[in-house]
C-alpha positions in Angstrom: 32.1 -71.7 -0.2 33.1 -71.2 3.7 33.3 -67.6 4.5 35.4 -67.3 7.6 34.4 -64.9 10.6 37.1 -62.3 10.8 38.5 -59.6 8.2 41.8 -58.0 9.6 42.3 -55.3 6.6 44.3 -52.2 6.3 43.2 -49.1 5.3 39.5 -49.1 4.6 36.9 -51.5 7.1 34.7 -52.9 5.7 32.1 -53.5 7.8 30.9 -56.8 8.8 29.1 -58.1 11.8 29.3 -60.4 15.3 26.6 -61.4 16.3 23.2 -61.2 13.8 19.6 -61.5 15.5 15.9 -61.9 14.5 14.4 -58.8 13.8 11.2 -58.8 16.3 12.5 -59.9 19.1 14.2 -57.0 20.8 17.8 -55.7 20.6 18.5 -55.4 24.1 17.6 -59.3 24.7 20.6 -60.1 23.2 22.9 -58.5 25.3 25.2 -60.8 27.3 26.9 -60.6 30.6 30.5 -60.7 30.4 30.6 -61.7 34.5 28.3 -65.1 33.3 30.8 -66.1 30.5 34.0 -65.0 32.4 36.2 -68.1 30.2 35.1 -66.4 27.1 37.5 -63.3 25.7 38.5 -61.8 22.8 41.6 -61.8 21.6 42.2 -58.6 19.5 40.8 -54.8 20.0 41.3 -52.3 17.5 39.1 -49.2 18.6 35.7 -50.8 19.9 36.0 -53.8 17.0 37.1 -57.1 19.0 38.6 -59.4 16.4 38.4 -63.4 16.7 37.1 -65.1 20.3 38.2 -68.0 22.5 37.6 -70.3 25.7 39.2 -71.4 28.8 39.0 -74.7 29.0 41.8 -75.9 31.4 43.4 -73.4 33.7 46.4 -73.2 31.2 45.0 -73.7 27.9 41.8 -71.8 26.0 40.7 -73.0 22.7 39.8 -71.1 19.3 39.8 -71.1 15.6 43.0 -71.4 14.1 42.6 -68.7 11.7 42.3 -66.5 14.0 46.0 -67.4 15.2 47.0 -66.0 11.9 44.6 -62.8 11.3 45.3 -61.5 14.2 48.6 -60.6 15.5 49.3 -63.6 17.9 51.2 -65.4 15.3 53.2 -62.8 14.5 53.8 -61.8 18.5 54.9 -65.9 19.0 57.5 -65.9 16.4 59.4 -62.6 17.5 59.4 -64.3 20.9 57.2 -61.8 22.8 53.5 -63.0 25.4 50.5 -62.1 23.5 48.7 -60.7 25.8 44.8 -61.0 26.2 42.2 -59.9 28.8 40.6 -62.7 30.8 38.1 -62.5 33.4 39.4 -58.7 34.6 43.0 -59.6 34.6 45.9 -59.4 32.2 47.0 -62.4 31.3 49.7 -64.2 28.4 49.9 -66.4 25.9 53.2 -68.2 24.9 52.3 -71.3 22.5 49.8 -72.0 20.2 49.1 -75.5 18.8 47.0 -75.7 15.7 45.2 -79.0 14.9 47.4 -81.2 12.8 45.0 -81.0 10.0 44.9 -77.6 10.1 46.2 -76.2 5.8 48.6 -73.1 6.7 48.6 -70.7 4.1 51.8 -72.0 2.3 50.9 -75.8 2.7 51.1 -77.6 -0.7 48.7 -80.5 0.7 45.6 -80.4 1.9 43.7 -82.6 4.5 40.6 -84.7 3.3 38.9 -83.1 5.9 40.4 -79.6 7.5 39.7 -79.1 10.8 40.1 -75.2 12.0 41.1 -75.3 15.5 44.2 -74.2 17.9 45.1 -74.6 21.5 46.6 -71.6 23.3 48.5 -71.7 26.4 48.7 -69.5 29.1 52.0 -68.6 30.8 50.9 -69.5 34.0 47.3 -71.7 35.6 44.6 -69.5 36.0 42.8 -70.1 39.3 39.9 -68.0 38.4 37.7 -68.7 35.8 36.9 -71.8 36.1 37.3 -73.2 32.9 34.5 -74.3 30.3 34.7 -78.2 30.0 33.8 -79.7 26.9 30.9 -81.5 25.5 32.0 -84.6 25.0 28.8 -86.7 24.2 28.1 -87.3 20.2 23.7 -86.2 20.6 24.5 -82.8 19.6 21.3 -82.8 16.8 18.7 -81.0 17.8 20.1 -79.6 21.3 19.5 -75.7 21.0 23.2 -74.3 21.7 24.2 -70.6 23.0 26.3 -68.4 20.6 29.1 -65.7 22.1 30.5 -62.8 20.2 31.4 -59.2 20.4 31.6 -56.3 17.3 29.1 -55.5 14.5 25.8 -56.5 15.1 22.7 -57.3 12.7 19.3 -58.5 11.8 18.1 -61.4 10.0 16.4 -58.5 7.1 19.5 -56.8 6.4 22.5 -58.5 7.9 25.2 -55.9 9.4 23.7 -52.7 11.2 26.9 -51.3 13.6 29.7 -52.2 15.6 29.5 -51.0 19.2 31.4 -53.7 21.1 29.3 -55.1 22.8 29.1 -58.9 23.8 26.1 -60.4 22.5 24.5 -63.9 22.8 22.2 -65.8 20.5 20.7 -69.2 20.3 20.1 -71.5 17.8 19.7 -75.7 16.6 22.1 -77.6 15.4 20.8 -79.1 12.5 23.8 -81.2 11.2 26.0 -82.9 13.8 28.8 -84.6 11.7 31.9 -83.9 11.3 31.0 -80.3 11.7 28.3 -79.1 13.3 26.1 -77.2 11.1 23.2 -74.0 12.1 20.7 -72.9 10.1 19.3 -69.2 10.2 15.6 -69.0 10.3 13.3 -66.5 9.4 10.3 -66.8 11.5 8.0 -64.9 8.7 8.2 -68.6 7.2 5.3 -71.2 7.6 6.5 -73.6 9.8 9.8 -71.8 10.9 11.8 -73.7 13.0 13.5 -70.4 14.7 13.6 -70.4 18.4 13.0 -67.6 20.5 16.3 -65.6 20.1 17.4 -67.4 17.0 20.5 -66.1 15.6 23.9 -66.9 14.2 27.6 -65.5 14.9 29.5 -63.9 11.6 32.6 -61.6 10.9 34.7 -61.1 14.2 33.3 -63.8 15.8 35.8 -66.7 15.2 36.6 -69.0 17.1 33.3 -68.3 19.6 31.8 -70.7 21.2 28.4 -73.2 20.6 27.8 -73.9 24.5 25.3 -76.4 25.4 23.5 -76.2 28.6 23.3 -79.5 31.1 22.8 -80.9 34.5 26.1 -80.2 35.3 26.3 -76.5 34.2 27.4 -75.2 30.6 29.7 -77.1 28.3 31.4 -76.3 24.7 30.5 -78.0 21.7 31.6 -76.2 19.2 34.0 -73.3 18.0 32.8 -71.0 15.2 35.1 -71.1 12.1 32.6 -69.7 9.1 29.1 -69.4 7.3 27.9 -70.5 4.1 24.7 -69.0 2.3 26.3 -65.0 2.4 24.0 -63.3 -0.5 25.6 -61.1 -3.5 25.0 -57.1 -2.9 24.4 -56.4 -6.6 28.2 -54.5 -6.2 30.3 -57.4 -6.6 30.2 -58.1 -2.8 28.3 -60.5 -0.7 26.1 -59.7 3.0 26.4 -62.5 5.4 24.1 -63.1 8.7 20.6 -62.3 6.5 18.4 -65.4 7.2 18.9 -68.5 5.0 22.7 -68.7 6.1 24.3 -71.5 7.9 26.8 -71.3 10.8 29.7 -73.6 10.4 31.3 -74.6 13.7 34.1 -77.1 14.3 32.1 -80.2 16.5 34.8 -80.8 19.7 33.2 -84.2 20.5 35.4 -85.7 17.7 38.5 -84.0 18.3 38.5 -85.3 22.4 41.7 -86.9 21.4 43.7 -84.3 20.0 42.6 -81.9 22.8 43.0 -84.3 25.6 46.6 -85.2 24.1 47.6 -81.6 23.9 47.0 -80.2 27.3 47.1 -83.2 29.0 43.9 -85.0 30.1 
């Protein structure tokens, strides 16, 4: 079963985490600069918990999970006619259209896809000129490359899964181990003989939606993937599950196939 990355609830939080980590690395390793990764925000604050994430990646249009359109308020916003506004780069900026992928199942849909594919396009009310936009990946070698995780909200360890949420943004790293029609991360533990965890191994979980698998090349940092669930969460013992203890898997939606979707939407 797909557990996806975000819980909206009222009343009662329960918490959940953003990005989990090895346990002997080092906490503060983790930490990411938000001034690095200025086409990456958040799209939803409630106190210090940042729910779902997303990417420039034209100066009009960022790119997320399209569950997050509907577990957060944007949906809601778009059909009573009002901006949704999010934070990008230091500046306040809107959103007026989403477009989810074609074989994306809404809630109420009586048919399903053979294969659902969890992604929507936002766009902006206006061109940013600053960030520059991500660009995306757009080769098919994904296997094996070693890809960079974004996320703000609760954070964790491989041992234990969810610690806290302080809001801060985090990065981790991590191989992708399946490159097919999702691209596909396992969590390591590097206790194991022969543990294939790199050096900040880690994996994104609740909050952290629609985040971003970056993968670094000659020509500077590009986006591979967009984080839409994990499989591999662990019963409690009290009728619940943990997710982000090692043995999961990070499911994220693999751009390189949906070029033409992307390109037709905002117009590449």
């Amino acid at each position: 079963m797909l557990t996806m990355l975000v819980m909206v609830t009222t009343g009662t939080l329960r918490q959940s985490q953003a990005i989990v980590i090895r346990h002997d690395t080092g906490y503060s390793r983790y930490v990411a600069s938000e001034t690095q990764f200025p086409a990456v925000f958040w799209l939803q604050q409630r106190a210090l918990r940042k729910v779902c994430v997303a990417t420039l990646i034209a100066p009009q249009w960022a790119i997320t999970a399209a569950h997050c359109v509907e577990e957060t308020s944007l949906q809601e916003t778009l059909a009573n006619h009002e901006e949704f506004k999010v934070h990008i780069a230091g500046a306040d900026v809107g959103i007026d259209q989403v477009v989810m992928h074609p074989n994306y199942p809404y809630r109420d849909d009586t048919t399903r896809a053979t294969q659902e594919v969890d992604l929507a396009l936002l766009r902006l009310t206006q061109p940013l000129e600053i960030p520059r936009p991500l660009a995306l990946y757009r080769a098919e070698d994904e296997q094996d490359r070693v890809a960079t995780f974004l996320g703000w909200g609760y954070f964790g360890i491989g041992t234990t899964g969810i610690q806290h949420d302080d809001g801060r943004f985090r990065q981790a790293k991590n191989v992708v181990t399946v490159a097919s029609t999702r691209l596909r991360f396992n969590f390591d533990d590097p206790r194991l003989p022969g543990s294939a965890a790199v050096e900040l191994e880690g994996l994104p979980g609740l909050g952290d939606s629609g985040g971003p698998a970056l993968l670094e090349t000659a020509e500077g940092w590009r986006i591979a993937g967009v984080a839409v669930g994990e499989v591999g969460a662990r019963q409690d013992g009290e009728g619940g599950s943990v997710q982000g203890l090692y043995g999961a898997v990070g499911i994220y939606e693999r751009l390189s196939i949906h070029q033409p979707w992307i390109d037709s939407v905002i117009g590449h």
